[in-house]
C-alpha positions in Angstrom: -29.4 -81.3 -27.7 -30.2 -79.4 -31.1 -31.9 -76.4 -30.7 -35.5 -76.4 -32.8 -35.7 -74.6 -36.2 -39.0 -73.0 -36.6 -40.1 -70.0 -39.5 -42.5 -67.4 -38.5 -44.6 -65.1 -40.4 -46.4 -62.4 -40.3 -49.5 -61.1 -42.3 -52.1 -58.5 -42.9 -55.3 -58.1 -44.3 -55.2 -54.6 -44.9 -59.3 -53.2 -45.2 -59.4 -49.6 -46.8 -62.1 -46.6 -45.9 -64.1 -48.9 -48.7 -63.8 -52.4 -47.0 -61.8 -53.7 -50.3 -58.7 -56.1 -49.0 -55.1 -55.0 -50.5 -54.0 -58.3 -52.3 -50.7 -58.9 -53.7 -49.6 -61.4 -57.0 -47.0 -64.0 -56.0 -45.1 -65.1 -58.5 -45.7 -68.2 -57.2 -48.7 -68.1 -55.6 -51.2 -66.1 -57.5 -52.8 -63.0 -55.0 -52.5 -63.3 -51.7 -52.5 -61.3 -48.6 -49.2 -59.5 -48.4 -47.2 -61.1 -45.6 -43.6 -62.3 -45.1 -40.8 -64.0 -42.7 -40.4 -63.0 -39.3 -36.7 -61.5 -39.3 -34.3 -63.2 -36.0 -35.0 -60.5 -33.0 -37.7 -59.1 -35.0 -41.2 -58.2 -33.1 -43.8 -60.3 -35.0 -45.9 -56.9 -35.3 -43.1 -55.3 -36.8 -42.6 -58.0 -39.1 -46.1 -57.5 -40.0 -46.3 -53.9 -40.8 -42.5 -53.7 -43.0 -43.8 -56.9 -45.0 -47.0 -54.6 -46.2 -44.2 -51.9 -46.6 -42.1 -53.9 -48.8 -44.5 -55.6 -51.2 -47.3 -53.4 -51.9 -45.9 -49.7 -50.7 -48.2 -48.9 -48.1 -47.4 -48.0 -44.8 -50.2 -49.3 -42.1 -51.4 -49.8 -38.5 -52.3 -53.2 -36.9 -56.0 -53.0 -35.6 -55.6 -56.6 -34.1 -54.7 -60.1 -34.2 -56.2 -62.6 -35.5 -55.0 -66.5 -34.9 -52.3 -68.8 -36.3 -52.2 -71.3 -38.7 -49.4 -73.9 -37.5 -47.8 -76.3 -40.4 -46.6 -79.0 -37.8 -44.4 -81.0 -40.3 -43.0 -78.0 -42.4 -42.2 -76.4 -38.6 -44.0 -73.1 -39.6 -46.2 -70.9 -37.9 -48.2 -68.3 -39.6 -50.1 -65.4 -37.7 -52.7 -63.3 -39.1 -53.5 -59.3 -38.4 -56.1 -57.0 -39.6 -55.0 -53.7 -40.6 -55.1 -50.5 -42.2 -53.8 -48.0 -44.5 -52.8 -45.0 -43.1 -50.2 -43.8 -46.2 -47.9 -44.8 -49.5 -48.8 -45.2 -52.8 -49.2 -48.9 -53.9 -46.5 -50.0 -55.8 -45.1 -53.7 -56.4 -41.9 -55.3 -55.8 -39.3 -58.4 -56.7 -42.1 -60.4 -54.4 -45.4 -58.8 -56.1 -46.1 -58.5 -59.8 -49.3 -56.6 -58.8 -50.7 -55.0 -56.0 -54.1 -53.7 -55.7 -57.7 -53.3 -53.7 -60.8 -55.6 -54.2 -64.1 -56.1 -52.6 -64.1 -58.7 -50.3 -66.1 -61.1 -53.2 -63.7 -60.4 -55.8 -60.7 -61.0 -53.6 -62.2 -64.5 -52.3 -62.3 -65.0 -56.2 -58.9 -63.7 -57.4 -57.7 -66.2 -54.6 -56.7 -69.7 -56.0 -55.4 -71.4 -52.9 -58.0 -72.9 -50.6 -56.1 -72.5 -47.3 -55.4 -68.8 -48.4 -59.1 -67.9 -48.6 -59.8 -69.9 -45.7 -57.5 -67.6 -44.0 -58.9 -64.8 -45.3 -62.2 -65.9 -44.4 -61.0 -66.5 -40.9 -59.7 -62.8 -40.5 -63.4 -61.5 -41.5 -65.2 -63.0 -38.9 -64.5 -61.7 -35.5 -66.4 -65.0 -34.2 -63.7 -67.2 -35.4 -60.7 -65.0 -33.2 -58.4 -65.9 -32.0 -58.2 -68.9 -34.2 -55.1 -71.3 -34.1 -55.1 -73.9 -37.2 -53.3 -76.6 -36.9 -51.9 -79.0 -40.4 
């Protein structure tokens, strides 16, 4: 029997002292929260924090998780944590052409992709956790 090939990510909407959300520019994607692939033997938390590290320079800690979105055909799973700043200096990366804060209205804006602000949306509201998506 073939084993099952799945992806996993992990990512992080990262709220400052001044409730703004840290976005990042895709060069695919247009802004989005920063987020990335699950590494074999990697903890999903873990995942979560060096993918903030990596794009956008700042080094946080995970306040909590938030749900799962589950693409069923592509075979990926997505999970979703709230975080925070706790050091770094934003800077961008191959994976970032910006980086930056924004109140919660202009990120919701600055975000194209309807399934992105949904998700977005979903990690705001405590009410809606854990959530698990399914497409």
């Amino acid at each position: 029997m073939a084993l099952s090939k799945h992806i996993l990510t992990a990512s992080v909407l990262v709220l400052n002292d001044d409730d703004e959300i840290l976005l990042i520019k895709s060069p695919n994607r247009g802004w989005e929260l920063p987020g990335g692939q699950v590494k074999e033997k990697e903890s999903i938390r873990v995942a979560a924090i060096r993918e903030v590290k990596s794009k956008t320079g700042i080094n946080i800690k995970l306040i909590r998780f938030c749900g799962i979105y589950q693409n069923v055909r592509a075979g990926i799973c997505h999970t979703f944590f709230v975080g925070q700043p706790v050091s770094g200096q934003l800077s961008t990366s191959d994976e970032s052409l910006d980086v930056d804060y924004f109140p919660i209205d202009t990120a919701l804006r600055l975000v194209t992709w309807k399934i992105f602000r949904q998700r977005i949306l979903y990690c705001l509201d405590d009410s809606k956790q854990p959530f698990f998506v399914e497409f």
